[in-house]
mmCIF file of the N, C-alpha and C atoms, coordinates in Angstrom:
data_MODEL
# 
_entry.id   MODEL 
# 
loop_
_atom_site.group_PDB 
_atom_site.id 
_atom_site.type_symbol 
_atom_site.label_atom_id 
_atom_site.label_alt_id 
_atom_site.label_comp_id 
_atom_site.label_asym_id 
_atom_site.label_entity_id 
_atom_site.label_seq_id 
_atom_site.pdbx_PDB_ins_code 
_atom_site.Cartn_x 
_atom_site.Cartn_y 
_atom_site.Cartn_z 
_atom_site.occupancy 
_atom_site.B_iso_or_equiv 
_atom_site.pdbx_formal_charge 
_atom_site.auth_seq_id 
_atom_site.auth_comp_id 
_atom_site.auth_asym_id 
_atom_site.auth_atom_id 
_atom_site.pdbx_PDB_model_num 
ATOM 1   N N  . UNK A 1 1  ? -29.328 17.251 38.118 1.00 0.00 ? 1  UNK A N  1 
ATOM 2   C CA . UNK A 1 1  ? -30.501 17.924 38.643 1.00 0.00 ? 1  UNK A CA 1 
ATOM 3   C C  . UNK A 1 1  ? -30.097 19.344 39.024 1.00 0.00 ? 1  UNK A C  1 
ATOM 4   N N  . UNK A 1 2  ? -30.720 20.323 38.713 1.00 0.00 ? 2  UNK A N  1 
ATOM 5   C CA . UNK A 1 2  ? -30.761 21.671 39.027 1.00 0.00 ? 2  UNK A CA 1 
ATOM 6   C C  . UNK A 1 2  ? -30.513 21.804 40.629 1.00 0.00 ? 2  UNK A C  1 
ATOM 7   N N  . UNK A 1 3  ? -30.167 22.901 41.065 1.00 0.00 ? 3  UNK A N  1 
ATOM 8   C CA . UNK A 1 3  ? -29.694 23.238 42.738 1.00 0.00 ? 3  UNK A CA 1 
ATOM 9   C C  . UNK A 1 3  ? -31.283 23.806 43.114 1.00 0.00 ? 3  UNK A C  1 
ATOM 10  N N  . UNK A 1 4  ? -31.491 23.290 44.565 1.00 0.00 ? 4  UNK A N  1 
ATOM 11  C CA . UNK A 1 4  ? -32.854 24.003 45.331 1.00 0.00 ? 4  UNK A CA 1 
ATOM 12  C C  . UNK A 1 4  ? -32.625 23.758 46.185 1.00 0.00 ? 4  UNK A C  1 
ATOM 13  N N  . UNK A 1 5  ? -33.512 24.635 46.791 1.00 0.00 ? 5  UNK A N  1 
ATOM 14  C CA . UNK A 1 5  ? -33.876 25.501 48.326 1.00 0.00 ? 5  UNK A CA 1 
ATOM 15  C C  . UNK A 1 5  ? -34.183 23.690 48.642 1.00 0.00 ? 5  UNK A C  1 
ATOM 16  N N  . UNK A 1 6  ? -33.472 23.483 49.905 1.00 0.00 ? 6  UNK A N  1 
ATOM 17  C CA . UNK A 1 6  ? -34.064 22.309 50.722 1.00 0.00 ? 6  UNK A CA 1 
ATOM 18  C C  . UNK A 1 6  ? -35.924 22.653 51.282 1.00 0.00 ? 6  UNK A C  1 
ATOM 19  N N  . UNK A 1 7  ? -35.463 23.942 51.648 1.00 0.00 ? 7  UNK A N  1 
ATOM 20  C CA . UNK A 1 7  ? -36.840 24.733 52.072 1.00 0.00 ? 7  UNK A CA 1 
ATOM 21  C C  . UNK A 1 7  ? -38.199 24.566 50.871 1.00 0.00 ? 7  UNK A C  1 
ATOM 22  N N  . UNK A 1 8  ? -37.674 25.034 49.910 1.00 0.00 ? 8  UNK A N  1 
ATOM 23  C CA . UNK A 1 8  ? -38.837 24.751 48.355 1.00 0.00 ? 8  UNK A CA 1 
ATOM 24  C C  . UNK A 1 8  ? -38.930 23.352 48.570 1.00 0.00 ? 8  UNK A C  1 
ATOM 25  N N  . UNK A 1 9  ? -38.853 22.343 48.927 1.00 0.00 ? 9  UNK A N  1 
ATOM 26  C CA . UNK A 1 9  ? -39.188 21.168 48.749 1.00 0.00 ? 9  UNK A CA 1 
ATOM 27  C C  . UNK A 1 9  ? -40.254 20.696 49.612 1.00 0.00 ? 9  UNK A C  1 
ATOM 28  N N  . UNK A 1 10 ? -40.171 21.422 50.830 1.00 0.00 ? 10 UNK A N  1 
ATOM 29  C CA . UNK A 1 10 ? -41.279 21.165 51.826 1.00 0.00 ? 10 UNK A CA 1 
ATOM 30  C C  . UNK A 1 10 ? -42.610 20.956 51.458 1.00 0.00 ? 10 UNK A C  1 
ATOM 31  N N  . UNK A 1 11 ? -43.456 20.194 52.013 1.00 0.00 ? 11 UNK A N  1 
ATOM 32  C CA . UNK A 1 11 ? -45.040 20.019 51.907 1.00 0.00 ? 11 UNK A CA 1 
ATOM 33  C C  . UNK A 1 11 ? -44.856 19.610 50.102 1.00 0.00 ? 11 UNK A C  1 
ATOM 34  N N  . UNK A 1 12 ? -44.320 19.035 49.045 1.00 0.00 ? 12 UNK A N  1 
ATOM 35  C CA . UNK A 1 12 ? -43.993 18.694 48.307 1.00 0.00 ? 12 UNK A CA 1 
ATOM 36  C C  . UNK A 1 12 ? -44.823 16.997 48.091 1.00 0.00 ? 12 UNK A C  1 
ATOM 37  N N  . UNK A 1 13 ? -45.305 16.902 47.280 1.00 0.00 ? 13 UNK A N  1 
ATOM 38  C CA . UNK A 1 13 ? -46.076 15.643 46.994 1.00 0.00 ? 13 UNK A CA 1 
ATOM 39  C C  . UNK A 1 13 ? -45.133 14.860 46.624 1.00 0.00 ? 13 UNK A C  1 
ATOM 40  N N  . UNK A 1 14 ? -44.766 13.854 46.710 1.00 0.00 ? 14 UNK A N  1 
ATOM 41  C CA . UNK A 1 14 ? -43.670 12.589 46.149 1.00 0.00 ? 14 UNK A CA 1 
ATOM 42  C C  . UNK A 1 14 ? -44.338 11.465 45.292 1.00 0.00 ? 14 UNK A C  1 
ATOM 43  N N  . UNK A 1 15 ? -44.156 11.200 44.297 1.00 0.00 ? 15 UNK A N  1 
ATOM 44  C CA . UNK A 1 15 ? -44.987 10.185 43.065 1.00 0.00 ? 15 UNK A CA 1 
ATOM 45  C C  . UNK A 1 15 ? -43.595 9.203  42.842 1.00 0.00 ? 15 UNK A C  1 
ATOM 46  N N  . UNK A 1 16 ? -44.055 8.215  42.519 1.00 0.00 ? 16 UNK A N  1 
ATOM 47  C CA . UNK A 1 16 ? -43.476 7.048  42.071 1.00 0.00 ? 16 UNK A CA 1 
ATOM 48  C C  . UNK A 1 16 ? -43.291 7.908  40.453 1.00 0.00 ? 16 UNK A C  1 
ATOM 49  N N  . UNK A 1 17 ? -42.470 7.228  39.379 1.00 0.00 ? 17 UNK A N  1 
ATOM 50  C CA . UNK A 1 17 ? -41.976 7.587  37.694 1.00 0.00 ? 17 UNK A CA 1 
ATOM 51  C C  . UNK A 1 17 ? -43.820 6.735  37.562 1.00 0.00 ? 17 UNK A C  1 
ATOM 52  N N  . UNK A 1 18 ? -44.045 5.813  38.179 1.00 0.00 ? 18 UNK A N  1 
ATOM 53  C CA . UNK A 1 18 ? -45.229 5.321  37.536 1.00 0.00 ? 18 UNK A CA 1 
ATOM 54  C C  . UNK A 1 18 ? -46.259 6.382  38.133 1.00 0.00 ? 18 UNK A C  1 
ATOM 55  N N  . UNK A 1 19 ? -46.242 7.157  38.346 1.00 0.00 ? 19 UNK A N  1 
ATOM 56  C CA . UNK A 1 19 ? -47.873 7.554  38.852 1.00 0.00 ? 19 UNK A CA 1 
ATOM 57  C C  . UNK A 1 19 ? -48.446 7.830  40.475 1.00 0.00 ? 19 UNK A C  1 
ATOM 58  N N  . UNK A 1 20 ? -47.589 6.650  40.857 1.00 0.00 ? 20 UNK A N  1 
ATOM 59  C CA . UNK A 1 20 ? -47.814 6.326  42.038 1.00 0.00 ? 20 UNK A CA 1 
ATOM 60  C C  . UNK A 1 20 ? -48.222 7.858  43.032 1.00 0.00 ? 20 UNK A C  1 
ATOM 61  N N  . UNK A 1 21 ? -48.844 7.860  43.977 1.00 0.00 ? 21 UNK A N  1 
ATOM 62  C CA . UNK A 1 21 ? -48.744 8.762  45.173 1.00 0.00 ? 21 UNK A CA 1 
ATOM 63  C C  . UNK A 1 21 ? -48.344 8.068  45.767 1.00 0.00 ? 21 UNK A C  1 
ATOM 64  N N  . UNK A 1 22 ? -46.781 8.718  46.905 1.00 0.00 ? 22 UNK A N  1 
ATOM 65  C CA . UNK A 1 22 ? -46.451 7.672  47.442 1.00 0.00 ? 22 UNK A CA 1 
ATOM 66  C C  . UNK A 1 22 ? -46.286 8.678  48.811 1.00 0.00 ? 22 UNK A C  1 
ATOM 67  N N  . UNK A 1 23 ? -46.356 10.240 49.085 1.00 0.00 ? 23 UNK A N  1 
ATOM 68  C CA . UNK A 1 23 ? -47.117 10.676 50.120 1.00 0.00 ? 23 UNK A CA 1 
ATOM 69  C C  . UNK A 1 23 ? -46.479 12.399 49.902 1.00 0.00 ? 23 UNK A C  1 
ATOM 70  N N  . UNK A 1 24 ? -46.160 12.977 51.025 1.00 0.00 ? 24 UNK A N  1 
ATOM 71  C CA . UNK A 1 24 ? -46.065 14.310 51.227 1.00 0.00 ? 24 UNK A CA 1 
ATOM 72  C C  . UNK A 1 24 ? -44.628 14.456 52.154 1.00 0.00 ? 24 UNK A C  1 
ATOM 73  N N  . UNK A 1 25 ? -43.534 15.299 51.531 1.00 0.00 ? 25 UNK A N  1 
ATOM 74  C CA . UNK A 1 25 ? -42.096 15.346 52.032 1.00 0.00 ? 25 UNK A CA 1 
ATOM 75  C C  . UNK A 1 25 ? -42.499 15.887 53.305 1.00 0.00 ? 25 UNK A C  1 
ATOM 76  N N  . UNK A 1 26 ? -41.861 15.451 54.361 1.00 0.00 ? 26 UNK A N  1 
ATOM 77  C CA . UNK A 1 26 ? -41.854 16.087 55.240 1.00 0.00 ? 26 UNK A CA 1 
ATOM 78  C C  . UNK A 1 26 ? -40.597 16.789 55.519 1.00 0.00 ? 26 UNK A C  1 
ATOM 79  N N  . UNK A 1 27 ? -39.607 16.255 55.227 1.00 0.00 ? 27 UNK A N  1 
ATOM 80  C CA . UNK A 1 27 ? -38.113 16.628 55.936 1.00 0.00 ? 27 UNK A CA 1 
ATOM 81  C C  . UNK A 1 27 ? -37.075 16.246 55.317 1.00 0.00 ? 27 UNK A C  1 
ATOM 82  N N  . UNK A 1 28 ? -35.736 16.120 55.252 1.00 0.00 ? 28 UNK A N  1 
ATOM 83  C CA . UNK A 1 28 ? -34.753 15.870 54.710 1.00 0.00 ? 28 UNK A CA 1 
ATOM 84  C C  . UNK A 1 28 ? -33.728 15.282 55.770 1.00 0.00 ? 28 UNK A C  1 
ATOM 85  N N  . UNK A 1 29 ? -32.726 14.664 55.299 1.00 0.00 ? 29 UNK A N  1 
ATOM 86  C CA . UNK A 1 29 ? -32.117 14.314 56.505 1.00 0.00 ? 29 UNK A CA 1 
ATOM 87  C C  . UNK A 1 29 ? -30.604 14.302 55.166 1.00 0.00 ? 29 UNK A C  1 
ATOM 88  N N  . UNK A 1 30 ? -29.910 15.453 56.006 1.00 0.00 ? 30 UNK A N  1 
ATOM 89  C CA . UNK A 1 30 ? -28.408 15.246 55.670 1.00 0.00 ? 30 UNK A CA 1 
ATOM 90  C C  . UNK A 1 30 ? -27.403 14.857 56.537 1.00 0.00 ? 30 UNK A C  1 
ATOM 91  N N  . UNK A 1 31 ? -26.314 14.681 55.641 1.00 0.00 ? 31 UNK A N  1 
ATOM 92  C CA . UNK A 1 31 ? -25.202 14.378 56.307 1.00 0.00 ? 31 UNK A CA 1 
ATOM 93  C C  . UNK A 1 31 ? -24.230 15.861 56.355 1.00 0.00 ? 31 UNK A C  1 
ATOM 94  N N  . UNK A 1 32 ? -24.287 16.280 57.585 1.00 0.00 ? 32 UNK A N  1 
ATOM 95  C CA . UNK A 1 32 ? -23.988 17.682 58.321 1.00 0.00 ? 32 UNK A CA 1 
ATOM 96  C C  . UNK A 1 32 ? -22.088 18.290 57.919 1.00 0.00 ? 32 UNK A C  1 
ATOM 97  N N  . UNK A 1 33 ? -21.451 16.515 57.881 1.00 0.00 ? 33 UNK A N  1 
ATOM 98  C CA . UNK A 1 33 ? -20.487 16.934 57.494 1.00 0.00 ? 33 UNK A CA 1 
ATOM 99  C C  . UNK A 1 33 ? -19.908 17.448 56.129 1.00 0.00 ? 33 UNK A C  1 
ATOM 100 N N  . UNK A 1 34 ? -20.693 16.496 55.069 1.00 0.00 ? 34 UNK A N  1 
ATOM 101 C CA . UNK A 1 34 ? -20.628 16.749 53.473 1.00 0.00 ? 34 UNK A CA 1 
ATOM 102 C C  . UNK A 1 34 ? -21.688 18.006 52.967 1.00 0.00 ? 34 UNK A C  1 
ATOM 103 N N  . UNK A 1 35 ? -22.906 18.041 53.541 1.00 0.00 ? 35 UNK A N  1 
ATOM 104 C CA . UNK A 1 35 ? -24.352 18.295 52.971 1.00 0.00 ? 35 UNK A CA 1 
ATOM 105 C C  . UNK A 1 35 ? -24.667 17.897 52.000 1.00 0.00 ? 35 UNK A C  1 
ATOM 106 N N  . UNK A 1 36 ? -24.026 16.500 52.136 1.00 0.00 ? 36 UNK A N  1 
ATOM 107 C CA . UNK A 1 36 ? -25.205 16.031 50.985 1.00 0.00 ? 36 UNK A CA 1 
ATOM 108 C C  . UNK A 1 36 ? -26.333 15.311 51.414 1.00 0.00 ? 36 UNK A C  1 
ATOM 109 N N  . UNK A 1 37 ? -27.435 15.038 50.786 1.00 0.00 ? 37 UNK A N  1 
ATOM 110 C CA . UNK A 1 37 ? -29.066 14.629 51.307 1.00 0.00 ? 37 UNK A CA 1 
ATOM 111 C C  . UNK A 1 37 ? -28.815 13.471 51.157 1.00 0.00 ? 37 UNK A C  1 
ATOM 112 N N  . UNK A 1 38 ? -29.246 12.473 52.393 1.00 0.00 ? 38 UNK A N  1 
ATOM 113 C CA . UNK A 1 38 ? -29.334 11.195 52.362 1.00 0.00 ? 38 UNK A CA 1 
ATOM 114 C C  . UNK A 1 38 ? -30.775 10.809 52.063 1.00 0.00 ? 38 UNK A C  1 
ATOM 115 N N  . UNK A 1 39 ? -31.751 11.287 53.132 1.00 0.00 ? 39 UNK A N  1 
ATOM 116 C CA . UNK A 1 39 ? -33.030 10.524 52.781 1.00 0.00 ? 39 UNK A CA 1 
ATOM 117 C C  . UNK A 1 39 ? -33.800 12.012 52.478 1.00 0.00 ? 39 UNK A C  1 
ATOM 118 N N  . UNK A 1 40 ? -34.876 11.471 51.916 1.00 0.00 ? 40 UNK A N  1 
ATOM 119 C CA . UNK A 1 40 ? -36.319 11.815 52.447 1.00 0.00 ? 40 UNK A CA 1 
ATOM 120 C C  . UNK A 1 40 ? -37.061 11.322 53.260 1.00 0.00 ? 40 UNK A C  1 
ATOM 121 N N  . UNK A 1 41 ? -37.925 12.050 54.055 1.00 0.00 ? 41 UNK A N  1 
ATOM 122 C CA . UNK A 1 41 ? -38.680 11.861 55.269 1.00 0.00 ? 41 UNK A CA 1 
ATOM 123 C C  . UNK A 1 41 ? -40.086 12.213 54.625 1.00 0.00 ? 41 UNK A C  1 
ATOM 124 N N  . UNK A 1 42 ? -40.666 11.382 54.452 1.00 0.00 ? 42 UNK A N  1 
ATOM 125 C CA . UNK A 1 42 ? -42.002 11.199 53.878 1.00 0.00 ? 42 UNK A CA 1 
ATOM 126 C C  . UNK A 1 42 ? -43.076 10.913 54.441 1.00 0.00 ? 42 UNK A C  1 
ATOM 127 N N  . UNK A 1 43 ? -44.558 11.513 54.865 1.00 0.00 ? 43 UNK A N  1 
ATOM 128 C CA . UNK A 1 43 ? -45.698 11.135 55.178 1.00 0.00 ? 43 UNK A CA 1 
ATOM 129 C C  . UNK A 1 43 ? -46.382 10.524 54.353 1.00 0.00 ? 43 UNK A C  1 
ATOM 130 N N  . UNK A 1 44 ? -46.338 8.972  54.445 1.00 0.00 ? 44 UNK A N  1 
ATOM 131 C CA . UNK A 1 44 ? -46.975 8.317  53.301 1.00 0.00 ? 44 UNK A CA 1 
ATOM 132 C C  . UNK A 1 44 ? -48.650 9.017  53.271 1.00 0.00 ? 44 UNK A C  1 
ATOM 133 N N  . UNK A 1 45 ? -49.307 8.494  51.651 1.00 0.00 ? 45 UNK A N  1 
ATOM 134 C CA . UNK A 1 45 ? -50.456 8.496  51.278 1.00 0.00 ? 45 UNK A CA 1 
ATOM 135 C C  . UNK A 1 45 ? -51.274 7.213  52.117 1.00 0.00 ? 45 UNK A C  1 
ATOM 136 N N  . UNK A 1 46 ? -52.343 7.567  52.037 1.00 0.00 ? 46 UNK A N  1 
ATOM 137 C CA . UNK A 1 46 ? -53.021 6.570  52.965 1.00 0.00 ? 46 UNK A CA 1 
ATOM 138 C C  . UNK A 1 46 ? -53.311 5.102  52.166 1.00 0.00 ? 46 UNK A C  1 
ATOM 139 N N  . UNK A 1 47 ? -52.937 5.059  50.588 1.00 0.00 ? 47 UNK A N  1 
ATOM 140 C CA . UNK A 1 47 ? -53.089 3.931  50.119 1.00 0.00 ? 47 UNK A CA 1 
ATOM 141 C C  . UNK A 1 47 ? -52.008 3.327  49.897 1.00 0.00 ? 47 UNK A C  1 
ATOM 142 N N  . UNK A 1 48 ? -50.762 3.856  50.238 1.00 0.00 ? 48 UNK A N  1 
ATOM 143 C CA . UNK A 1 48 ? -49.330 3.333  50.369 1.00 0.00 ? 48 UNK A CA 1 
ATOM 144 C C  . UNK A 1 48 ? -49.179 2.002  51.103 1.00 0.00 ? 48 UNK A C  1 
ATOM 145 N N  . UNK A 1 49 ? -48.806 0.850  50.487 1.00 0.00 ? 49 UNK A N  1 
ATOM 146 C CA . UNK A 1 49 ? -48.412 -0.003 51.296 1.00 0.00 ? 49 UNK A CA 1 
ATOM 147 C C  . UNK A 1 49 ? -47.040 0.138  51.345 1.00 0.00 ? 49 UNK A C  1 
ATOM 148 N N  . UNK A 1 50 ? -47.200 0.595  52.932 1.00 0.00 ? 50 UNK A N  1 
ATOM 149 C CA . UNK A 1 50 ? -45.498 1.061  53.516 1.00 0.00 ? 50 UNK A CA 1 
ATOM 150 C C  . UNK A 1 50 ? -44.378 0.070  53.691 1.00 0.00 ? 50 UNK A C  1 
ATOM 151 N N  . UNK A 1 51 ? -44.973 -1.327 53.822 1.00 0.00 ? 51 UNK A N  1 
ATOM 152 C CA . UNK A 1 51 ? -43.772 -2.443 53.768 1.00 0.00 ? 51 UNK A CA 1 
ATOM 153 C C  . UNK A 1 51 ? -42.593 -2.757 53.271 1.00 0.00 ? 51 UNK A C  1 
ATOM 154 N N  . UNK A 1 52 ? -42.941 -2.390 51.965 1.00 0.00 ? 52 UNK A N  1 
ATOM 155 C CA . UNK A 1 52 ? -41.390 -2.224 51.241 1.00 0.00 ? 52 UNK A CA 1 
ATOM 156 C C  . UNK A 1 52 ? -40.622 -0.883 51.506 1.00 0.00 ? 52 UNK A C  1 
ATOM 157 N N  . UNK A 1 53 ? -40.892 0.014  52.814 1.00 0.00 ? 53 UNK A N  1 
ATOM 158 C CA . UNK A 1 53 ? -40.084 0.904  52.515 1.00 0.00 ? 53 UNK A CA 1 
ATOM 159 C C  . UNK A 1 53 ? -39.202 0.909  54.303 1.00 0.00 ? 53 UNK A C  1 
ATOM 160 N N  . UNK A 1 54 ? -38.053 1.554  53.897 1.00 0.00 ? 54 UNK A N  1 
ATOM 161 C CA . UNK A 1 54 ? -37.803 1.849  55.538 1.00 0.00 ? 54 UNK A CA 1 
ATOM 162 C C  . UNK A 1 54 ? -38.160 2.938  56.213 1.00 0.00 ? 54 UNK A C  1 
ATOM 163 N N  . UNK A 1 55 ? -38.672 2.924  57.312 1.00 0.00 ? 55 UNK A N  1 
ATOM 164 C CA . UNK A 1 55 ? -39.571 3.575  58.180 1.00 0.00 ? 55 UNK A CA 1 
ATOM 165 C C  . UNK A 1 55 ? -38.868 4.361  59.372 1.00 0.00 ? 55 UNK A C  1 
ATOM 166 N N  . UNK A 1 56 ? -39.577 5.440  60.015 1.00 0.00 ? 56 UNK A N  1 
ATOM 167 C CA . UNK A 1 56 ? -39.042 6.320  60.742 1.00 0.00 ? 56 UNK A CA 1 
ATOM 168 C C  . UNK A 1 56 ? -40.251 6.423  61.244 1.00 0.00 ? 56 UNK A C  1 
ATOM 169 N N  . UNK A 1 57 ? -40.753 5.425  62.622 1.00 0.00 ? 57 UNK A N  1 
ATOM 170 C CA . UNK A 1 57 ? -42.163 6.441  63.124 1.00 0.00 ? 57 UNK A CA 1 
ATOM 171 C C  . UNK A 1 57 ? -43.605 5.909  61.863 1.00 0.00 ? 57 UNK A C  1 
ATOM 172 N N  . UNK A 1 58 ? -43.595 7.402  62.327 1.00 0.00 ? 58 UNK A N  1 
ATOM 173 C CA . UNK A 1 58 ? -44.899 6.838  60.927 1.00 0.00 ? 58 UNK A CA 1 
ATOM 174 C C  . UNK A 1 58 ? -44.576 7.295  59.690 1.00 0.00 ? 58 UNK A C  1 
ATOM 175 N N  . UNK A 1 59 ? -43.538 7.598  59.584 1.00 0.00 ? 59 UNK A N  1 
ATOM 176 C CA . UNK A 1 59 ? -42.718 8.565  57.964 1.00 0.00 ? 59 UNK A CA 1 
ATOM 177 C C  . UNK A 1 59 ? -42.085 7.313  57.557 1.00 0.00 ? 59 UNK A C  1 
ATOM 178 N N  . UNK A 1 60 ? -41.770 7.058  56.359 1.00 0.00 ? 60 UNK A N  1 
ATOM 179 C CA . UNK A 1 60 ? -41.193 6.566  55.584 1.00 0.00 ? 60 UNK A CA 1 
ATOM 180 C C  . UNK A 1 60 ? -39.997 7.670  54.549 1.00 0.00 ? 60 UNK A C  1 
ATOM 181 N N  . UNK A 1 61 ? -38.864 6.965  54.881 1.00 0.00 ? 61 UNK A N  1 
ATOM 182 C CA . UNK A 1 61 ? -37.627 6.676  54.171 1.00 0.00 ? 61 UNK A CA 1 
ATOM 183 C C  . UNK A 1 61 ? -37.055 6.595  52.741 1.00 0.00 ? 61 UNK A C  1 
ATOM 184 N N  . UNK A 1 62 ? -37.073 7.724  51.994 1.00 0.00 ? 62 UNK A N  1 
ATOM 185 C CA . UNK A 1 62 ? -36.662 7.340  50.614 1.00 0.00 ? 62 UNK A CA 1 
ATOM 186 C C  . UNK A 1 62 ? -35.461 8.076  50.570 1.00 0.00 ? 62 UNK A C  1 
ATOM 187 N N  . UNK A 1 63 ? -34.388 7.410  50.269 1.00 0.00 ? 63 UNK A N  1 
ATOM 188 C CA . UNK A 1 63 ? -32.983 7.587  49.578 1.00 0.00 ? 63 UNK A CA 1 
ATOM 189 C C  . UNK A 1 63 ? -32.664 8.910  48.649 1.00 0.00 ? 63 UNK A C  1 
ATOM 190 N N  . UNK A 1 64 ? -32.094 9.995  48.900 1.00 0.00 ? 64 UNK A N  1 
ATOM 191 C CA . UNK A 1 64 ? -32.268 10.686 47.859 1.00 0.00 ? 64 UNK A CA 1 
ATOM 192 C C  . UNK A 1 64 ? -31.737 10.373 46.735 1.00 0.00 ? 64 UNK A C  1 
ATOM 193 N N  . UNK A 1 65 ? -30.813 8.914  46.455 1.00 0.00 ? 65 UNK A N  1 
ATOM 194 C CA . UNK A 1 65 ? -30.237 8.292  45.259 1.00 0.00 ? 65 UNK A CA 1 
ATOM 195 C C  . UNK A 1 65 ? -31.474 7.944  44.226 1.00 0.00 ? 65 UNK A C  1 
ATOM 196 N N  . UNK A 1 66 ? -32.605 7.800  44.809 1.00 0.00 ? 66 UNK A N  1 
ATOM 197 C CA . UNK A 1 66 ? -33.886 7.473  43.990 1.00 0.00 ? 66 UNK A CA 1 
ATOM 198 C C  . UNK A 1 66 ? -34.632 8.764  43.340 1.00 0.00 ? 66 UNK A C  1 
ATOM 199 N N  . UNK A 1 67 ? -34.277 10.003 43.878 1.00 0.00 ? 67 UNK A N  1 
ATOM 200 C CA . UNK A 1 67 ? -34.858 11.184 43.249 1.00 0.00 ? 67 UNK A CA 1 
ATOM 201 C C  . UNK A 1 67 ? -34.426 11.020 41.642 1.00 0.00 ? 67 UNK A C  1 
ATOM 202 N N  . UNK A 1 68 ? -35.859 11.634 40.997 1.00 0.00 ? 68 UNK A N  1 
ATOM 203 C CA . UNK A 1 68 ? -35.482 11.845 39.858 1.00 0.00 ? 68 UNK A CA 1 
ATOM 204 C C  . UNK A 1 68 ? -35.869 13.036 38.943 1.00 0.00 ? 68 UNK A C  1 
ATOM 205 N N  . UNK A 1 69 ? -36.307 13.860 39.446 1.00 0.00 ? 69 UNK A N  1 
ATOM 206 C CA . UNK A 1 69 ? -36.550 15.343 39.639 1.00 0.00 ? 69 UNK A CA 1 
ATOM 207 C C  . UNK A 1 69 ? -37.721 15.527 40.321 1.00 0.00 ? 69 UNK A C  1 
ATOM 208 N N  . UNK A 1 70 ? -37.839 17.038 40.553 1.00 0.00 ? 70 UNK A N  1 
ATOM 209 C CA . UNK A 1 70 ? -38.165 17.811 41.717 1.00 0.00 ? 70 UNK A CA 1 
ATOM 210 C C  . UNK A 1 70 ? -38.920 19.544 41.047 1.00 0.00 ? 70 UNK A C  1 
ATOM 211 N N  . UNK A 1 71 ? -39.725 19.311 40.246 1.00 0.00 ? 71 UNK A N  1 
ATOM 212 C CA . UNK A 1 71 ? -40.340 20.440 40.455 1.00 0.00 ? 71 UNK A CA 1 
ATOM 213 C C  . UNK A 1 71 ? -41.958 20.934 41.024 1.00 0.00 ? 71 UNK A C  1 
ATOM 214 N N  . UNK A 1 72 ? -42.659 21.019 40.001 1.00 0.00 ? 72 UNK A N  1 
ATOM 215 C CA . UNK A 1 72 ? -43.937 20.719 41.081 1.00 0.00 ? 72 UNK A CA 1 
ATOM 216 C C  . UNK A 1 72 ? -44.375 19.843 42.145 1.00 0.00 ? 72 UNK A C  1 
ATOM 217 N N  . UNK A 1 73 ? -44.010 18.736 41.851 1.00 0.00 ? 73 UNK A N  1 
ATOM 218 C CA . UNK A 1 73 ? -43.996 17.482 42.774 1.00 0.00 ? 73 UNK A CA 1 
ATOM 219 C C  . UNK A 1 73 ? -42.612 16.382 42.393 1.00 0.00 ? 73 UNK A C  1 
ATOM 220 N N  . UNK A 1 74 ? -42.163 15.831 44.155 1.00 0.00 ? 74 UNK A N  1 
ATOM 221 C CA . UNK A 1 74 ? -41.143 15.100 43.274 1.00 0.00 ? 74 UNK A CA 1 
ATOM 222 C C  . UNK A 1 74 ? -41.085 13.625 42.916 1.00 0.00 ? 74 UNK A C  1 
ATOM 223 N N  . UNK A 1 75 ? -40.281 13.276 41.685 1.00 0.00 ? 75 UNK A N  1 
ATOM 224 C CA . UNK A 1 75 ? -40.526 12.344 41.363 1.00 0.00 ? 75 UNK A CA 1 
ATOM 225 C C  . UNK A 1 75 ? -39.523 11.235 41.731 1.00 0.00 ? 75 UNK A C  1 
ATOM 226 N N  . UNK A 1 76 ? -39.678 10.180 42.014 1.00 0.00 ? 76 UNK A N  1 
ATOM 227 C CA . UNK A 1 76 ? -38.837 9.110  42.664 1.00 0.00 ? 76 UNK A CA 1 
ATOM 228 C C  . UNK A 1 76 ? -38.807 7.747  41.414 1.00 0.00 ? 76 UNK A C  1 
ATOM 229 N N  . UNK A 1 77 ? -37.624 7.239  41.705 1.00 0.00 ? 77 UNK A N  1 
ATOM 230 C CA . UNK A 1 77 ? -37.865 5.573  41.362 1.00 0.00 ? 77 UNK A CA 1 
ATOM 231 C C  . UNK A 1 77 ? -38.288 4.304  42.225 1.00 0.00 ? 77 UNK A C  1 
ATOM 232 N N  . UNK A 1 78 ? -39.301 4.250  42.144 1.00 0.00 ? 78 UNK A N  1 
ATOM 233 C CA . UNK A 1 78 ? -39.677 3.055  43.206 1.00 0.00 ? 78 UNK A CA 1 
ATOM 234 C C  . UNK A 1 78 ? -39.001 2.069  43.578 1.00 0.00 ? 78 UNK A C  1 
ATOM 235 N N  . UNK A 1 79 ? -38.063 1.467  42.408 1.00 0.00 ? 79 UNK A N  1 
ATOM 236 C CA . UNK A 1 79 ? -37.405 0.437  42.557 1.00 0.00 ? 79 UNK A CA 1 
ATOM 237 C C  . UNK A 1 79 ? -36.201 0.749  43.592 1.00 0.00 ? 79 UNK A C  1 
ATOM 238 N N  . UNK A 1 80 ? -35.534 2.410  43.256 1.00 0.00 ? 80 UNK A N  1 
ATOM 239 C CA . UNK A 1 80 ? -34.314 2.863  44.267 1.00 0.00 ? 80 UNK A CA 1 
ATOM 240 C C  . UNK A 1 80 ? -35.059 2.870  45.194 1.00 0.00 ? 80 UNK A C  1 
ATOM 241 N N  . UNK A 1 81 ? -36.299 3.466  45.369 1.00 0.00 ? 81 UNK A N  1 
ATOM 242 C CA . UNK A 1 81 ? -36.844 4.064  46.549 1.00 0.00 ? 81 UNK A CA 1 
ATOM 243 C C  . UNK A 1 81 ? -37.248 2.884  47.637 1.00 0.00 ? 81 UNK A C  1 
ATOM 244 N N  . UNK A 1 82 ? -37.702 1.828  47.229 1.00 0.00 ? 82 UNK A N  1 
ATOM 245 C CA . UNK A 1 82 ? -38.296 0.591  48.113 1.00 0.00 ? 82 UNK A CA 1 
ATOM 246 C C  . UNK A 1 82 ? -36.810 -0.059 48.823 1.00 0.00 ? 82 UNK A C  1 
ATOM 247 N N  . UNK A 1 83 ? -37.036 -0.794 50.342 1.00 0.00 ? 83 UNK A N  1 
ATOM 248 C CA . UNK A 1 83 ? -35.870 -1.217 50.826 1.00 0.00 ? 83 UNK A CA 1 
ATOM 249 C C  . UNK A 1 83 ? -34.644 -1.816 49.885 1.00 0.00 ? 83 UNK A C  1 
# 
């Protein structure tokens, strides 16, 4: 995957490879010592059933191991992305 602004990713729509809306990035969460990105911090869509995912609050949790690119909107694997 190409290098980006953690910043360019903000307010960023997040889709399942299927289609899915699965909500709006809110945040990133690294690991301070490496910088590398562990999760995404996600405001689910309101038709998201959030169960399969791990949760923060009312944000939901996706792995950045599940990214699968990132330009207009980013795209995830559901299967990495779900608990």
């Amino acid at each position: 995957m190409m290098n980006l602004l953690a910043k360019s990713l903000s307010d960023k729509e997040v889709m399942g490879q299927d289609g899915t809306i699965i909500g709006v990035l809110q945040n990133v969460i690294a690991d301070l010592d490496t910088g590398d990105l562990l999760d995404l911090v996600v405001k689910p869509d309101a038709s998201l059933n959030t169960k399969r995912y791990r949760k923060d609050g009312n944000f939901v949790l996706i792995s950045f191991n599940a990214v699968k690119s990132a330009k207009d909107y980013i795209m995830v694997d559901k299967m990495l992305a779900e608990e």
